[in-house]
N, C-alpha and C positions, 0 to 999 in steps of 0.2 A: 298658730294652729287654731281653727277653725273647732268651737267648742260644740260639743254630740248633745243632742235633745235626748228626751225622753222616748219612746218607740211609741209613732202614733197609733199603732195599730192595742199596744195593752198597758202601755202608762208606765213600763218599766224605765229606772233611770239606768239598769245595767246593759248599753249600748255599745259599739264602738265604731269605728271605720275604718276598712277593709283595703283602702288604697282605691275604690272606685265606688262601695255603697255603704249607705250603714246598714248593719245589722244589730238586732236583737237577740241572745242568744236565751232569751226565755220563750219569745213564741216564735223562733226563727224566720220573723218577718224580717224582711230586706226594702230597703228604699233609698233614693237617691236625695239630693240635697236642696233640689229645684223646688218640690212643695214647699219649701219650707219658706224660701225665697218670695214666692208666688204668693204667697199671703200677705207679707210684707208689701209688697207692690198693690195690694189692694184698698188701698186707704184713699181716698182722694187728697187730693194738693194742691193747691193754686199756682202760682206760677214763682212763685218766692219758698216754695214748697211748705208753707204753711197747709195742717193738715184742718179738712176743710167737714164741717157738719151740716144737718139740717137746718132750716131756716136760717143759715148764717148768711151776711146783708155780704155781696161783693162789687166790684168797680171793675171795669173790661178796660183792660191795656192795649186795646189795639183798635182799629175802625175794621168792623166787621162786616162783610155780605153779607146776605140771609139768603139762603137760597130758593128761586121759586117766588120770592118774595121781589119788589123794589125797593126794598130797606134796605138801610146798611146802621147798625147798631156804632154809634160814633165814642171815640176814646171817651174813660172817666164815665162812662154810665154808670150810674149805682142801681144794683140790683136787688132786692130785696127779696129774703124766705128762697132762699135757693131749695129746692130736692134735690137730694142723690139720686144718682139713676143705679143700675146693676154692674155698669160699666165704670169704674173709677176713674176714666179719662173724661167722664161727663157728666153735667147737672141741669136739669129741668127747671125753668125758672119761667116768667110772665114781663115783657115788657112789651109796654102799649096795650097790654092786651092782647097780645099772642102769646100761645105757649112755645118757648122757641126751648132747644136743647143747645147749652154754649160747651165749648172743651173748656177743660180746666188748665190748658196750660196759658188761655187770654184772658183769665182772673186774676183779683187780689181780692185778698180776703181783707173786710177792712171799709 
């Protein structure tokens, strides 16, 4: 059984679930189980799902195209001071001297 949170709408732990939502029966807010989910999924992760931070140094697992570009970023490049972007599936980072945007499932943290 799937354990019931707090109700995010007033912090109450007297929740339960209804067979389709939970409910709070202090401020009779209702919601479903997906937000909750969704925030979990917002973390970024490398490709070993190691969870992955600012300025942390990573290695690309794959020989990548650049688009727009004639480069192609070659396996084992270390990447140095990654950013987060807004998107958890990508980091902002500098190699050569471009700013390129890599996904995080062609990384290793490392």
């Amino acid at each position: 059984m799937a354990e019931v949170s707090a109700c995010p709408q007033c912090g109450m732990e007297n929740t339960y679930f209804d067979g389709t939502v939970y409910v709070c029966p202090d401020c009779s807010y209702e919601w479903t189980g997906e937000g909750m989910e969704a925030e979990a999924d917002s973390v970024p992760k490398d490709s070993n799902g190691t969870e992955l931070f600012d300025g942390d140094a990573v290695t690309v697992i794959k020989d990548l195209k650049v688009k727009g570009l004639s480069m192609v970023i070659k396996r084992g490049t270390k990447v140095k001071s990654i950013k987060l972007t807004d998107n958890p599936e990508e980091v902002d980072c500098r190699i050569d001297g471009s700013g390129i945007v890599l996904k995080t499932c062609f990384l290793k943290k490392g």
